[in-house]
C-alpha positions as CSV (number, residue, x, y, z in Angstrom):
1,X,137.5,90.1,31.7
2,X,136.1,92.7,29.4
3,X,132.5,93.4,29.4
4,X,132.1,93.7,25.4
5,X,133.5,90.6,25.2
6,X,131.5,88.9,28.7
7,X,128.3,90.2,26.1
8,X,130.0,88.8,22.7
9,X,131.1,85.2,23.7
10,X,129.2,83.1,21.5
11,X,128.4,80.6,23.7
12,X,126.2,82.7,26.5
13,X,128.3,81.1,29.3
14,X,131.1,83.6,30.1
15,X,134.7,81.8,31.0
16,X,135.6,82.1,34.2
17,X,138.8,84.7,35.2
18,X,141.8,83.4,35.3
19,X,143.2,82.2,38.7
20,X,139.5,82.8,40.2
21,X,137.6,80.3,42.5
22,X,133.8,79.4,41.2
23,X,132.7,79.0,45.0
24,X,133.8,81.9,46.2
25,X,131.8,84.0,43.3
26,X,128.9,81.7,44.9
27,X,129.5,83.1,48.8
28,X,129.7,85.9,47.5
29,X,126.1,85.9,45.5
30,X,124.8,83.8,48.8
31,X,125.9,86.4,51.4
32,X,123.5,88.5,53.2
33,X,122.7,92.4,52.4
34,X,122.5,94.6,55.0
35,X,119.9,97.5,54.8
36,X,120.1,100.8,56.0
37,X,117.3,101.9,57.6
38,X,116.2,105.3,57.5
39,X,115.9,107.5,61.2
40,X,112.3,108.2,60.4
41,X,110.9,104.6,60.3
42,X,113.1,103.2,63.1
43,X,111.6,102.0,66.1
44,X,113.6,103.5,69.7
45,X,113.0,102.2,73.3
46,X,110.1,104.0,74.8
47,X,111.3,105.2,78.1
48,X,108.6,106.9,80.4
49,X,109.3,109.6,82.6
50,X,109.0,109.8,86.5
51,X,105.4,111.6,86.1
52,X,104.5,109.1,84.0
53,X,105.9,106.3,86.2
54,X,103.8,107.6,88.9
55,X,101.0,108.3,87.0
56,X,100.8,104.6,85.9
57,X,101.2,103.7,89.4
58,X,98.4,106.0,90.6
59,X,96.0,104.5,88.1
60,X,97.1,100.9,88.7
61,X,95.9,101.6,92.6
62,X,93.0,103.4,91.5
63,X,91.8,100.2,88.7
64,X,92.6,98.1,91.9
65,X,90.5,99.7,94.2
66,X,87.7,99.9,91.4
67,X,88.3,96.3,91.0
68,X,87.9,95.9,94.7
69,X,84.9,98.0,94.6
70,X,83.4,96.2,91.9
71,X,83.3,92.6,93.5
72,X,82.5,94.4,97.5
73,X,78.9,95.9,94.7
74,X,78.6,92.2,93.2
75,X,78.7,90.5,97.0
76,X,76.5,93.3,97.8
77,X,73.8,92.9,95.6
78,X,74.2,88.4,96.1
79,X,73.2,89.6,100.0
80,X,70.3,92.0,98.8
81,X,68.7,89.2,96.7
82,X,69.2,86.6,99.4
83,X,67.6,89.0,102.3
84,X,65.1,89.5,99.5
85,X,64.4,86.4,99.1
86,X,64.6,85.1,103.0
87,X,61.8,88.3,102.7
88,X,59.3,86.9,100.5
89,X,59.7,83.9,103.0
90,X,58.7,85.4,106.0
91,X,56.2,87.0,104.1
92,X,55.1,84.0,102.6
93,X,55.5,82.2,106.1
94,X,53.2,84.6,107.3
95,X,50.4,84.6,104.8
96,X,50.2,80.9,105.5
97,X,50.5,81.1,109.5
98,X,47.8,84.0,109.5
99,X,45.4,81.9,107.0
100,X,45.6,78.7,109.2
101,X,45.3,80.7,112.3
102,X,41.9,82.2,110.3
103,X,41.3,78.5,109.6
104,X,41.9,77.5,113.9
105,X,39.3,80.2,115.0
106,X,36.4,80.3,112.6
107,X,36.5,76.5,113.4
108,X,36.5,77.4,117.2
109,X,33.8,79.5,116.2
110,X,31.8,77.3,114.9
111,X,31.8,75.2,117.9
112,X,31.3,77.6,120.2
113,X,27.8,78.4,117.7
114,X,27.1,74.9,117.8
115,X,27.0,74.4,121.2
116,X,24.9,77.5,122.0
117,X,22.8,76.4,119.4
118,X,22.2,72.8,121.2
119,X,21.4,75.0,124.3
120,X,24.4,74.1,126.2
121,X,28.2,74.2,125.4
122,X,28.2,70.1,125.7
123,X,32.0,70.3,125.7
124,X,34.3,68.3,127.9
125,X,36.2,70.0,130.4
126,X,39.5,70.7,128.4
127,X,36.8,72.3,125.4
128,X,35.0,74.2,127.8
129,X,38.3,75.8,129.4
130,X,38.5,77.7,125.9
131,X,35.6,79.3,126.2
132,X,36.4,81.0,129.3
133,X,34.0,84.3,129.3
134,X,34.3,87.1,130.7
135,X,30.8,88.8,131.6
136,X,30.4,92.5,129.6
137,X,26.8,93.7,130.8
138,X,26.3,97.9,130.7
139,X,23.3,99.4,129.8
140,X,25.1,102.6,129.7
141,X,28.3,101.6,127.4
142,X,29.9,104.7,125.9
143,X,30.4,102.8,123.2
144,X,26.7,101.3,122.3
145,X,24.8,103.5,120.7
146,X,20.9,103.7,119.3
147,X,19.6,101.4,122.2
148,X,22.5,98.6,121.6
149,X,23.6,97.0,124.6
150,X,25.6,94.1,125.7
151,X,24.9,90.8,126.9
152,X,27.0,87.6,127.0
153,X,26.3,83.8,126.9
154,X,27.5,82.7,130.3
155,X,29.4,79.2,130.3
156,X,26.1,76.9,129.4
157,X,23.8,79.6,130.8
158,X,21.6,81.6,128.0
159,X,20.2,84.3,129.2
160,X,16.9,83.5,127.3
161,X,14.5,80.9,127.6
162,X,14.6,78.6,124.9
163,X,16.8,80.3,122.4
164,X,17.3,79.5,118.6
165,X,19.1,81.8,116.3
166,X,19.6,81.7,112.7
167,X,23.5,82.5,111.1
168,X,23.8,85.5,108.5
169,X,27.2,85.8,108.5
170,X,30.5,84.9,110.0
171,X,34.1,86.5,108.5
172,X,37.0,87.4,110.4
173,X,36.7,91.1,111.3
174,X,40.6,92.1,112.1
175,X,43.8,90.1,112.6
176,X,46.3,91.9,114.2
177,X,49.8,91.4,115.7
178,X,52.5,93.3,118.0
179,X,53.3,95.3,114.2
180,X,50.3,96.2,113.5
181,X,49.6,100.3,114.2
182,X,46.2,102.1,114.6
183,X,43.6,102.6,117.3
184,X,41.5,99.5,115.9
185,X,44.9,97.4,116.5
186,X,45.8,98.7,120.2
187,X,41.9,97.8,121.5
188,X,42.3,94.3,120.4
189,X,46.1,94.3,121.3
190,X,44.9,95.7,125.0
191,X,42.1,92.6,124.9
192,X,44.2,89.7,123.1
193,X,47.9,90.6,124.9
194,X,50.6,92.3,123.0
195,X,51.3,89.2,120.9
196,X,47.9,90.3,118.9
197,X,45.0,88.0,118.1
198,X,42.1,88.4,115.8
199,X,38.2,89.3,115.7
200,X,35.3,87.1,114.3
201,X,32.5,88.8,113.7
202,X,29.0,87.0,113.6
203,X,26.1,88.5,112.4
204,X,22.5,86.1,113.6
205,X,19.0,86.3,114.2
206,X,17.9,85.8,118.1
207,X,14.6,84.7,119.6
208,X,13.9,83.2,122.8
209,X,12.0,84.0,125.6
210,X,12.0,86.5,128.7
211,X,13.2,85.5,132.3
212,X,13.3,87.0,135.4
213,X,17.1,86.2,134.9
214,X,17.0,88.0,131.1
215,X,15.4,91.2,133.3
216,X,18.2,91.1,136.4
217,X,20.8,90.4,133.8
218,X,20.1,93.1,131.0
219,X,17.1,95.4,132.6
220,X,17.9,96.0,136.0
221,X,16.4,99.1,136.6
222,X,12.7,97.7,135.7
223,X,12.9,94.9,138.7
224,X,11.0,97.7,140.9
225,X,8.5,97.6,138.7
226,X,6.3,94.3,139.0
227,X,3.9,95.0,137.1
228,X,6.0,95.5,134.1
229,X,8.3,92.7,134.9
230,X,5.1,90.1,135.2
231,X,4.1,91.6,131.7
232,X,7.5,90.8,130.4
233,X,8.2,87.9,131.7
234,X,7.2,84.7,129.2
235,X,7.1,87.1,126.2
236,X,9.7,85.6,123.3
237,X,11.4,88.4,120.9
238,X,13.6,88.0,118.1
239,X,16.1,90.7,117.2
240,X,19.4,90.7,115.4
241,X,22.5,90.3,117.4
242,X,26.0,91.3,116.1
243,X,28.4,88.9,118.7
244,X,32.4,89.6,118.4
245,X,34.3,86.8,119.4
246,X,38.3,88.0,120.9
247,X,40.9,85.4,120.1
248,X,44.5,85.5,121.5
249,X,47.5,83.7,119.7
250,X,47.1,80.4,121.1
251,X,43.7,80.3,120.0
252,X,41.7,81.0,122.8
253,X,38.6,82.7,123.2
254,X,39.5,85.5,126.0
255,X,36.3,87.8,125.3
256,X,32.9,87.9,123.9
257,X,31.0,90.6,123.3
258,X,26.8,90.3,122.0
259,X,25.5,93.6,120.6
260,X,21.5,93.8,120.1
261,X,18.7,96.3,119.8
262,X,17.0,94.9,122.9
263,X,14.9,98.2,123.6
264,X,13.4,98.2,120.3
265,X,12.6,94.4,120.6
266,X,10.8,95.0,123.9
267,X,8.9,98.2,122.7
268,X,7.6,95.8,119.4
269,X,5.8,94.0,122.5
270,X,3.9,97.5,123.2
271,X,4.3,96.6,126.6
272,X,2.8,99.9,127.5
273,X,4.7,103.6,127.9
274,X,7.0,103.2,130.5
275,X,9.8,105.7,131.8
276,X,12.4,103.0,131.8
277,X,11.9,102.1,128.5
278,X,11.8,105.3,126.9
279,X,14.9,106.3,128.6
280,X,16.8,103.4,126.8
């Protein structure tokens, strides 16, 4: 069929050609284009090379170790914050144990105040056995200094007549245990045992009167002198007394140690110039 005539058939539907099939004009219009692509814009099978191969395998070990290393740092830093917190704890555990073991001996320290104060321990057997003393008498102590000597409370003895004191203060001087470092620490350590123990420190006001006992037991050197001694004897002083009280672990009291200006009390008496005294 001519095209001039296709465009100048009056009525705007073409005939068909003759001997031609409608459908097949339809598979034809129905059948699908192929499309050149151009070489540019195609996409080609990335093949890697063998450096590349092993590359990728030499960073695949290397992200699996850093994997690895990464949760070994996370389990590492879970055990820090337990053994940190398994520290506070013990620190914790500590702080209490050493507040009601400050508790246990000011307590026993009371007791021990109380019963001097009554003039006698009054404490049953099984009390009393805590109070074990040990006797610490030196007029020449290195350690005393300024006319302060020793003297000890003896098991329900005082060594003055009639004694009464008055409490300034009491306070736990030094707690220490088989840690603890310094000089302070080894002396109480080397009193206490190696588990460690603490000091209470009382501070009081004596006054009581003179024995022959108080003489024998803190001024032996003046028993020659019987004159002096007859002067002394029946005279009451008062003086302050500084007593540290040595507590081991189990709470026991394993030492006691009084510290008093005795020499200045006894020179307040003006008793008289006497060698003895003035060598004190």
């Amino acid at each position: 069929m001519e095209l001039s005539r296709v465009l100048c058939w009056p009525s705007g539907t073409p005939p068909s050609a003759q001997g031609q099939d409608p459908s097949k004009d339809e598979a034809k219009l129905n059948a699908p284009k192929l499309s050149v692509v151009p070489d540019k814009e195609r996409k080609r099978p990335y093949r890697m090379s063998v450096t590349q191969k092993r590359q990728r395998q030499e960073d695949a070990a290397n992200e699996s170790r850093v994997y690895n290393l990464t949760l070994d740092t996370n389990n590492l830093r879970q055990q820090i914050q337990q053994l940190r917190e398994l520290r506070d704890a013990h620190a914790t555990r500590l702080l209490l144990d050493g507040q009601r073991f400050e508790g246990d001996v000011l307590q026993l320290t009371w007791t021990l105040l109380d019963g001097l104060r009554g003039g006698t321990f009054g404490l049953s057997a099984s009390k009393r056995s805590v109070f074990s003393s040990r006797t610490h008498i030196s007029q020449h102590d290195p350690g005393a200094s300024g006319g302060v000597h020793q003297f000890v409370m003896q098991q329900g003895r005082s060594t003055f007549r009639r004694p009464s004191f008055s409490l300034k203060s009491i306070r736990v001087l030094a707690m220490v245990d088989c840690n603890t470092a310094g000089e302070q620490a080894n002396e109480i350590i080397s009193v206490c045992g190696r588990a460690g123990g603490c000091v209470v420190e009382v501070l009081a006001s004596l006054t009581g009167g003179i024995a022959r006992e108080t003489i024998a037991a803190l001024f032996p050197q003046i028993l020659s002198d019987e004159v002096l001694v007859a002067r002394i004897i029946g005279q009451r002083i008062t003086f302050s007394s500084r007593l540290l009280l040595f507590f081991n672990t189990q709470r026991r009291l394993v030492q006691q140690v009084a510290q008093a200006d005795l020499a200045a009390a006894l020179k307040a008496l003006h008793l008289g110039e006497s060698s003895d005294f003035t060598e004190m």
